[in-house]
N, C-alpha and C positions, 0 to 999 in steps of 0.2 A: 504494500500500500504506500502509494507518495504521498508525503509529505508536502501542502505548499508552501513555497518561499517564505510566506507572513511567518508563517511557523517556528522554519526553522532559523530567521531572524530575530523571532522572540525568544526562540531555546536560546541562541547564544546571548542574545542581553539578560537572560537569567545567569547563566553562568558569568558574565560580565562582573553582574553585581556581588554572583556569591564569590567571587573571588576576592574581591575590596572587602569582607568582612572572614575570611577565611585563615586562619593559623598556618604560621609557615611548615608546617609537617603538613597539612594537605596542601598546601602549594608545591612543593616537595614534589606529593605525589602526582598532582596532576600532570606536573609538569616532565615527570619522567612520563607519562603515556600522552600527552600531546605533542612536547617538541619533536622527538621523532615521528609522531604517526603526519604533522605537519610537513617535517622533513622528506617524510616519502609520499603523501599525498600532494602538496600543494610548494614542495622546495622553491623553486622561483620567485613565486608569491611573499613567501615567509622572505625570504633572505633580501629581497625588494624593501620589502616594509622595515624589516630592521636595519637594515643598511640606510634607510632614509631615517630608521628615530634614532641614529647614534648619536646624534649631540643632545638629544632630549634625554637619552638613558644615561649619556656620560655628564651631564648637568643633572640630572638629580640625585646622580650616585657623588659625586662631589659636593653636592649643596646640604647634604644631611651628613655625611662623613664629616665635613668642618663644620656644620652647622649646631648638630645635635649635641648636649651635655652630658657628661659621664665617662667611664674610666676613657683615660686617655691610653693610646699605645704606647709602647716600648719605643725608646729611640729615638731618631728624628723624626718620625711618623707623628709621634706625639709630642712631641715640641712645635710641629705644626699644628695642632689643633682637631687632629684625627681620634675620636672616640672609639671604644668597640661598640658600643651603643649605634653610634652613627653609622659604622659600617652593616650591622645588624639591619638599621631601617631604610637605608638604601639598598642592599639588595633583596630587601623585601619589597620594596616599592619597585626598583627595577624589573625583578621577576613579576609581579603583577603586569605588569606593562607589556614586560614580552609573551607573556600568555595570552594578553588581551589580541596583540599582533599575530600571534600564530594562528590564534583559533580564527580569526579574520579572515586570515590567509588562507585555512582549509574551508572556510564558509561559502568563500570566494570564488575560491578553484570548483568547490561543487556545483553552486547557484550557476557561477557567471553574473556579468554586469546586469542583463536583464532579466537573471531571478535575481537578486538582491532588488533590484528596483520596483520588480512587481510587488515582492511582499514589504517592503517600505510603503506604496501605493497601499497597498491595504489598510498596514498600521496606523498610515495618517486620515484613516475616513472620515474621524471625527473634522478636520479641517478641512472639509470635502466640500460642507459650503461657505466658506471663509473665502471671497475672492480669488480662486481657483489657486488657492497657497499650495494648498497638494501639488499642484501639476508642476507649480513653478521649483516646488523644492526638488519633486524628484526628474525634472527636464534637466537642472543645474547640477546636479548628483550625474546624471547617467552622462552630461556633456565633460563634466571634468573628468570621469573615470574613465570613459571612452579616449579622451586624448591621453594621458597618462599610458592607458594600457598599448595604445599605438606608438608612443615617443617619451617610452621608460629611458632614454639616455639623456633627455634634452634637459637640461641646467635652469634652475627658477629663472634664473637672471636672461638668457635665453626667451623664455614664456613671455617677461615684459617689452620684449622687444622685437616682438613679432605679429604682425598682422593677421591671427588668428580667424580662420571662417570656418564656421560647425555646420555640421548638415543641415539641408532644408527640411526634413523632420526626422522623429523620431517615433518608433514603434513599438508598444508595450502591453504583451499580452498576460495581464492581470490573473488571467481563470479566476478559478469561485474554492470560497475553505469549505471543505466538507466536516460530516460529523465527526471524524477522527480528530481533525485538525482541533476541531473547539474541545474532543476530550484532553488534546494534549497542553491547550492553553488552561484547561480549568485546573488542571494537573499542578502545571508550573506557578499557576497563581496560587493555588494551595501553601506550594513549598516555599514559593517567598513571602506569605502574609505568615508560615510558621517558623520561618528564620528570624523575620519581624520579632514577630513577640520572643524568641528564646531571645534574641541580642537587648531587645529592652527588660 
């Protein structure tokens, strides 16, 4: 039975969120059965996306390392202002990060741009009669990712300085969520309104 798009875009932003509330022994573990299964399902993808957030991983992993209070290191590590505290909650926040990016990147590799965009299209119904807000977020969504996934080498600085022209339209076949799909949303809603209450 498939799954649609909406769907499987709302599993991952469950998993999203249970990650940011999640103890580094199950980050640990996810993490050992995601980066690889990412690595062999979606490699390109993944290593794309991380290779693009290494000043964002390598800026957070230094901005809590000297940031954060507590035992300082040995040596000149810790005459700089390097905690083990610090180093603890940066690569806990880093790992967060790169999980977020992998599981993206086998999301991705599965859907393609126009499943991802269809079940986006779903999720935003509620905005459906708000001055056709839906249409415009998900046209600017599938226009940016479409260039990207054609001219993965071209340089930001590149982008502004180029005379850009997008297609004369674009084509987006939505389908319809069946019963499975809303068993598996009532499912996920479950488990995050009972995450909810155990963290409070």
């Amino acid at each position: 039975m498939t799954l649609h798009p909406a769907t499987l875009l709302f599993a991952w932003g469950v998993l999203v969120v249970s990650l940011q509330s999640s103890p580094v022994s199950t980050l640990a573990w996810v993490a050992g059965a995601l980066i690889p299964l990412a690595l062999f399902l979606a490699r390109r993808r993944a290593l794309i996306l991380l290779r693009r957030a290494r000043w964002l991983l390598l800026s957070i992993m230094v901005l809590f390392a000297f940031a954060t209070p507590g035992q300082r290191l040995d040596g000149f590590a810790g005459d700089m202002g390097i905690t083990w505290d610090g180093l603890t909650l940066a690569s806990e926040h880093v790992l967060r990060l790169v999980l977020l990016l992998v599981s993206l990147a086998v999301l991705h590799e599965g859907l393609g741009t126009s499943g991802m965009m269809a079940g986006l299209h779903w999720l935003l119904t509620p905005l459906a009669k708000w001055r056709s807000l839906r249409e415009r977020i998900v046209v600017r969504l599938m226009l940016a990712l479409d260039y990207v996934e054609s001219a993965p080498t071209i340089r930001w600085r590149d982008w502004l300085n180029r005379d850009l022209a997008g297609p004369d339209h674009l084509e987006l076949a939505t389908g319809s969520v069946g019963m499975f799909d809303w068993l598996v949303f009532v499912s996920l809603g479950l488990i995050v309104l009972l995450r909810a209450s155990v963290l409070i």
